[in-house]
C-alpha positions as CSV (number, residue, x, y, z in Angstrom):
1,X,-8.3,20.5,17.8
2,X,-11.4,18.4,17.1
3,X,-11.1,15.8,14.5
4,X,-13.9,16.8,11.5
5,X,-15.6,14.0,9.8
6,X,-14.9,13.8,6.1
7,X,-19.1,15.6,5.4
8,X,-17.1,18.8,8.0
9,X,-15.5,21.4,5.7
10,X,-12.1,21.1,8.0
11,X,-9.8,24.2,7.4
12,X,-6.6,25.1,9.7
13,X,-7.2,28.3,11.2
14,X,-4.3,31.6,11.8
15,X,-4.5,30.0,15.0
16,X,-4.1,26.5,15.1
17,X,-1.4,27.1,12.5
18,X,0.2,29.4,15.0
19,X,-0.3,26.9,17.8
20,X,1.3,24.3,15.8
21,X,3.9,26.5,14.7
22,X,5.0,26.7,18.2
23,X,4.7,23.4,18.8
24,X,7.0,21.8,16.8
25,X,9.5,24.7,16.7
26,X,11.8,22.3,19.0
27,X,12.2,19.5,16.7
28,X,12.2,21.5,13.3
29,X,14.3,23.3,11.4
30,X,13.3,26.9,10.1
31,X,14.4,25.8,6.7
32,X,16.0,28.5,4.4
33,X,14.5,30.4,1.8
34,X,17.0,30.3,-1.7
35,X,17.6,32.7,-4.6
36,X,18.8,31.6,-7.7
37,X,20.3,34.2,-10.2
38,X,20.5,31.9,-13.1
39,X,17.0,30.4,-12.6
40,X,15.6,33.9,-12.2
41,X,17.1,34.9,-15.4
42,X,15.8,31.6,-17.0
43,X,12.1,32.3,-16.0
44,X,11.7,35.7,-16.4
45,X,10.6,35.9,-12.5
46,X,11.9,36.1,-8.6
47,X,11.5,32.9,-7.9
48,X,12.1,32.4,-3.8
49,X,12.8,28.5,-3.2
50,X,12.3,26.8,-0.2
51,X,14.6,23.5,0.1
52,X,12.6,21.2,2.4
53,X,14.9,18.2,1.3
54,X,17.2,20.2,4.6
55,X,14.7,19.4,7.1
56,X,15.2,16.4,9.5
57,X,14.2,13.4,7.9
58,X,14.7,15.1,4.8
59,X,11.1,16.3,3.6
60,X,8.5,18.6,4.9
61,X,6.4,15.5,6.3
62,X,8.1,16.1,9.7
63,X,6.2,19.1,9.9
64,X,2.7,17.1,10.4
65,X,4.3,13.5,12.0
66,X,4.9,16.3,14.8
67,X,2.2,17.5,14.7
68,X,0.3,14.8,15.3
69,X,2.6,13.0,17.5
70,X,2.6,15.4,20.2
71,X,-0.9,15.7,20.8
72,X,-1.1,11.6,21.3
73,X,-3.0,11.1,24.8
74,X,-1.0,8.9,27.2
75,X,-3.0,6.1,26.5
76,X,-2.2,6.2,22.6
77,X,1.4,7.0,23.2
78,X,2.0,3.8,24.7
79,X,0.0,2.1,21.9
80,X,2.4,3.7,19.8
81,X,2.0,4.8,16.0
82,X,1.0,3.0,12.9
83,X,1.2,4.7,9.6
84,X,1.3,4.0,5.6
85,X,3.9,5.6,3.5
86,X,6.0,5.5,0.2
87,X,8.2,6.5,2.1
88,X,9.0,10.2,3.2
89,X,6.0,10.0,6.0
90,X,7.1,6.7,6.9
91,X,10.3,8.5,7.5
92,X,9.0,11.5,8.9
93,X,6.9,9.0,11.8
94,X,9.8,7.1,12.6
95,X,12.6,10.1,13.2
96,X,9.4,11.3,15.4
97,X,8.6,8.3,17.4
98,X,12.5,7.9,18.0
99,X,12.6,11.7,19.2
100,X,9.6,11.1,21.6
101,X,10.3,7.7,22.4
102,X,7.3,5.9,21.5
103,X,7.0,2.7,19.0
104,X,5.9,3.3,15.9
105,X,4.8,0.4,12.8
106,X,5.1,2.0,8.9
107,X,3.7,-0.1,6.3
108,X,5.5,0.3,3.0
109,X,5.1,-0.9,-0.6
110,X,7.4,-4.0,-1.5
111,X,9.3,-1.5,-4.2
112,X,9.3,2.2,-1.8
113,X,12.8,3.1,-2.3
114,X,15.8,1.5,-0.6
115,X,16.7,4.4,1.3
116,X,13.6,4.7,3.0
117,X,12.7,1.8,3.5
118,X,16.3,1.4,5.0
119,X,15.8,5.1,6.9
120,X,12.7,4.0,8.9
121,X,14.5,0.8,9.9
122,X,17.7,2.6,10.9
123,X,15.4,5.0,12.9
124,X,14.3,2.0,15.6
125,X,10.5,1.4,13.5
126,X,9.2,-1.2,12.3
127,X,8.1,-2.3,8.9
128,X,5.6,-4.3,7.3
129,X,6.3,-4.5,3.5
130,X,3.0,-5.3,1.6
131,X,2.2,-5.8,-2.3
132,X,0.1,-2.6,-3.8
133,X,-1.9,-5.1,-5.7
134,X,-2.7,-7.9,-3.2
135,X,-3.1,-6.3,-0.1
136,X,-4.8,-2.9,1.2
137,X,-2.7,-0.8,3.6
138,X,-5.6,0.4,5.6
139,X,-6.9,-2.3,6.3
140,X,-3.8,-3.9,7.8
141,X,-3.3,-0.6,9.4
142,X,-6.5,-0.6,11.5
143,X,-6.0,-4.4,12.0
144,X,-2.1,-3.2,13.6
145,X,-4.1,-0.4,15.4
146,X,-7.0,-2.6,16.8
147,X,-4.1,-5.8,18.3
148,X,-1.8,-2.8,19.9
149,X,-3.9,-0.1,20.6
150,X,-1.8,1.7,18.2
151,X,-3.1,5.2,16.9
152,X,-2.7,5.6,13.2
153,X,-1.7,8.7,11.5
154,X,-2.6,8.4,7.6
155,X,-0.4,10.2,5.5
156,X,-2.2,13.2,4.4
157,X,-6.0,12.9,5.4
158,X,-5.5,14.5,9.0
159,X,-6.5,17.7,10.4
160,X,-3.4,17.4,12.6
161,X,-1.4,16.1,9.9
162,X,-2.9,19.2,7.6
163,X,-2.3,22.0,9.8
164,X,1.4,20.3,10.3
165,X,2.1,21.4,6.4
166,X,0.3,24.5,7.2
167,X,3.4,25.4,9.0
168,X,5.2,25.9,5.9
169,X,3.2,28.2,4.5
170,X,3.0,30.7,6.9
171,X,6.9,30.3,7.5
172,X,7.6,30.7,3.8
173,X,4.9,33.7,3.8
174,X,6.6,35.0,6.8
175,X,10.3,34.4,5.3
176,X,9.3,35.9,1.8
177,X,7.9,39.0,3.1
178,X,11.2,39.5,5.4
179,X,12.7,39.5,2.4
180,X,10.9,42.4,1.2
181,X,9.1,40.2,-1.0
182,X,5.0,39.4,-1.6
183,X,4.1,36.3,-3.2
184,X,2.0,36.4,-7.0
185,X,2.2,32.7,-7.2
186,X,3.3,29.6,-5.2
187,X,4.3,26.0,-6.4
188,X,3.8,22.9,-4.2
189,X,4.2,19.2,-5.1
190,X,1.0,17.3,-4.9
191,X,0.2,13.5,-4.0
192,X,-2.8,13.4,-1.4
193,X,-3.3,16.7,-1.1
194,X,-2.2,17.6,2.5
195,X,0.9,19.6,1.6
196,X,-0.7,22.0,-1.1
197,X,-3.7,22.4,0.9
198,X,-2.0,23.0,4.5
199,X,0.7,25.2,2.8
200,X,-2.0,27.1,0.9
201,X,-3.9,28.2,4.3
202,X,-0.8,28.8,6.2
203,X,0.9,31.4,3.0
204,X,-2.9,33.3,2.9
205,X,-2.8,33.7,6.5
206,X,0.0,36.5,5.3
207,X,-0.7,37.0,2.0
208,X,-4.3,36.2,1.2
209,X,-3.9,37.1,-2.7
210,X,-1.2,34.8,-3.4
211,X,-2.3,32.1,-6.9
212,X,-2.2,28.7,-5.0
213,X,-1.1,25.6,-7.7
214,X,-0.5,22.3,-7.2
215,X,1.9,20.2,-8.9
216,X,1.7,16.4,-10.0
217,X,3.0,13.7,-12.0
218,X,1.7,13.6,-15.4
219,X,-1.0,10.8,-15.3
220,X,-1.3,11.3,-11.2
221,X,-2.8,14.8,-11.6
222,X,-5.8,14.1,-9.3
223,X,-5.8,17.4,-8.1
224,X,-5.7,19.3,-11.0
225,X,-8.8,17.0,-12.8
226,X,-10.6,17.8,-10.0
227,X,-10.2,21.2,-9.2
228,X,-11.4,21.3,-12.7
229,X,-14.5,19.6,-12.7
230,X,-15.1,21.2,-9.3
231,X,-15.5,17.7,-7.7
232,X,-13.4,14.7,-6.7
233,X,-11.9,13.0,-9.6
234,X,-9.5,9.9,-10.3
235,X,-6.6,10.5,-12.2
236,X,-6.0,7.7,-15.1
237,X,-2.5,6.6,-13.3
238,X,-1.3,4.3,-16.2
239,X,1.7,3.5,-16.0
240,X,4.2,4.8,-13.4
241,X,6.2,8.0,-12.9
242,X,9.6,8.3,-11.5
243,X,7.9,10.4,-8.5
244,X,7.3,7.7,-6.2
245,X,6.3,10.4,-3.3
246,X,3.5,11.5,-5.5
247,X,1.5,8.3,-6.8
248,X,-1.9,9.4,-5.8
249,X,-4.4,9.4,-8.1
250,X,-7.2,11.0,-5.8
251,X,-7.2,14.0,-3.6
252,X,-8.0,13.3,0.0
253,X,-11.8,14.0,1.1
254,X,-10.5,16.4,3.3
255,X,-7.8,18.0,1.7
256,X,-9.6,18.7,-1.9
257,X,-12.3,20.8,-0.3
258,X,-9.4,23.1,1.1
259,X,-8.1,22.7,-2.3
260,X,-10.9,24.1,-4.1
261,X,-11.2,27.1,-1.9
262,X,-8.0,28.0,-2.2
263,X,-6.3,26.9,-5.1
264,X,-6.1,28.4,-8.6
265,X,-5.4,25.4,-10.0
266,X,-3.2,22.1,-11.1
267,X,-0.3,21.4,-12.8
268,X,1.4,18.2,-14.1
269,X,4.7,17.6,-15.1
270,X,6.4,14.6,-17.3
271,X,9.4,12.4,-15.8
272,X,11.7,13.7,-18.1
273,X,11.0,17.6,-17.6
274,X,11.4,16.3,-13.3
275,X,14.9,14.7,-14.5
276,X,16.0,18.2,-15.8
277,X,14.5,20.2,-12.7
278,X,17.0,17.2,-10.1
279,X,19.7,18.4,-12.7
280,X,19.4,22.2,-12.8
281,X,19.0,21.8,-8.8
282,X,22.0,19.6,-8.4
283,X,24.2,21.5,-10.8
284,X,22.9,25.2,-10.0
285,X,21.6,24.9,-6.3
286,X,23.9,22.3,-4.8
287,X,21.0,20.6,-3.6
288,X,20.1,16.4,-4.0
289,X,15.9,16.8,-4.5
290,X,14.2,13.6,-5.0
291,X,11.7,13.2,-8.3
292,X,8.6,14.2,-6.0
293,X,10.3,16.8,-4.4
294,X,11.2,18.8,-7.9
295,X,8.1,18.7,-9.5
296,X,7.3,21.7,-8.6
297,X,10.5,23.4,-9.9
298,X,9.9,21.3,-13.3
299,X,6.8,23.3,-13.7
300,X,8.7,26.4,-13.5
301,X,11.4,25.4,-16.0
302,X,9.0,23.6,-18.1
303,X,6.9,27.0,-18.7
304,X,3.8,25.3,-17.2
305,X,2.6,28.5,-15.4
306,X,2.8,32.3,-16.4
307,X,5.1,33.6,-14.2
308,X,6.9,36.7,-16.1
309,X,7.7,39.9,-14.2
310,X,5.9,37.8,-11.2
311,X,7.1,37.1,-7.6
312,X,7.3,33.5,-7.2
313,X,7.8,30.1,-4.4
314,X,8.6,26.8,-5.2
315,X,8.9,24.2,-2.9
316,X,11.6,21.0,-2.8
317,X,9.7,18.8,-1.2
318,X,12.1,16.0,-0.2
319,X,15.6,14.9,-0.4
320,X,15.4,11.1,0.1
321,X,16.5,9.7,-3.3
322,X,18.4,6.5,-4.0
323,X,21.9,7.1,-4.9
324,X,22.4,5.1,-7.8
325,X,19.0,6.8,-8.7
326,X,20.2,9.9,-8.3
327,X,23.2,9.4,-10.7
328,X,20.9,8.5,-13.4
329,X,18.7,10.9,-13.0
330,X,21.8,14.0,-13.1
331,X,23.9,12.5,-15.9
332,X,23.3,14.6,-19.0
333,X,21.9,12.5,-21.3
334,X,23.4,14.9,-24.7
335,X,26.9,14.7,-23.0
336,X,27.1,11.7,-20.9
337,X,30.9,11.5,-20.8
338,X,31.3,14.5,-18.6
């Protein structure tokens, strides 16, 4: 696949999403597609939900560190990787490296989240903490890259990385429609831009007229301002959110053109309407989602989109969620001593 510069209108193809479909089939999992009963009562829809907190490393990030990783020349595999991350890609690029037995560097905000800072450690990687105020990650990225011959794989802005997410879509298309199901309406969390956009090309490579949305923090709804202006825009990101995956206040300058051909639009959702979609998952789903991961279940229990009578998809993003976290986030605040 040739890289496109950022002026290139990149887009993955039925093919290169097939290709990389194949290509990472032996290191994936074909996650499962969910039904919930009570939720579909609750909405007023059939909501399919894919749990991509079960795939190794515990998000659908894996899907484009492979996807990247196993097209690195000789030369560049022995460099090794260097990559940027809150966490989950950072994850994702360390599992990967430790599969394929290359080195790999992840550069990770002093206050990512124990666990995965801890993960990409415990999977054999290195990592550089830096401070989000003082220092910029790129730029200590391409400084890694330049001293090691390292090849860096940003976290979203990637055509390899890109059509890596695409996977998903045209799995969960593919998944949906064995079901006897076609889509009206698909959810995916947002930070970057190269989930929603990937997944959006790989479900209309099946089902062309599905409604695309993105879904962000409140505050971090880059997307969704620009996909509403119909150019780039900066969201206000004052503040913090309790999605730590999804602190990006600025669609990628790849992934928002895909975005604006192919989305219907953005969504955003407030912490405490995410703490209520980690509860309904852990108590009706059996499932441990991480604040970035449930956002777009939140907009579906928050009444954010009009779903009624309609065939839906939600994605759980991720799974990788401090524990003691996680116990905050599921106790019931009205009736905290059960």
């Amino acid at each position: 696949m040739a890289v496109h510069s950022p002026s290139d209108h990149f887009e993955p193809t039925a093919d290169s999403i097939h290709a990389a479909r194949e290509r990472i089939a032996k290191y994936a999992v074909r996650t499962p597609i969910l039904e919930s009963d009570a939720l579909n009562v609750l909405v007023g829809a059939r909501v399919f939900i894919k749990p991509e907190n079960l795939q190794r490393s515990g998000s659908f990030k894996l899907r484009g560190a492979l996807n990247r990783a196993l097209q690195l020349g000789t030369a560049e595999r022995e460099g090794g990787i260097v990559a940027w991350s809150s966490g989950n890609h950072g994850l994702a690029i360390s599992f990967v490296a430790k599969e394929l037995g290359i080195k790999a560097t992840v550069l990770m905000p002093h206050d990512a989240p124990k666990t995965k800072i801890e993960g990409v450690r415990q999977n054999g990687a290195a990592v550089r903490l830096y401070g989000k105020t003082k220092e910029n990650r790129e730029e200590i990225g391409a400084q890694i890259a330049a001293e090691s011959g390292a090849a860096i794989v940003p976290p979203y802005d990637d055509p390899y990385v890109i059509t890596g997410q695409a996977t998903l879509g045209a799995e969960l298309a593919e998944q949906v429609a064995e079901m006897g199901g076609s889509l009206d309406i698909a959810l995916f969390p947002c930070s970057g831009g190269g989930l929603v956009s990937g997944a959006a090309c790989g479900v209309h490579t099946l089902m062309p007229r599905t409604a695309i949305y993105s879904v962000e923090p409140a505050g971090f709804h880059g997307m969704a301002l620009s996909l509403a202006a119909g150019e780039p825009r900066t969201a206000p990101a004052n503040g913090s959110s309790i999605c730590d995956a999804l602190l990006v206040p600025t669609p990628g300058k790849l992934t928002f053109p895909i975005g604006r051909e192919r989305l219907t639009g953005g969504l955003s959702v407030e912490d405490d309407e995410v703490r209520e979609a980690i509860r309904f998952a852990y108590r009706e789903l059996k499932l441990v989602i991480e604040p970035g991961g449930a956002v777009a279940l939140a907009a579906l229990l928050a009444g954010k989109a009009d779903i009624t009578g309609k065939t839906v998809a939600i994605l759980l993003s991720g799974g990788n969620v401090d524990a003691e976290k996680f116990a905050a986030y599921i106790a019931t605040p009205s009736n905290t001593g059960h």
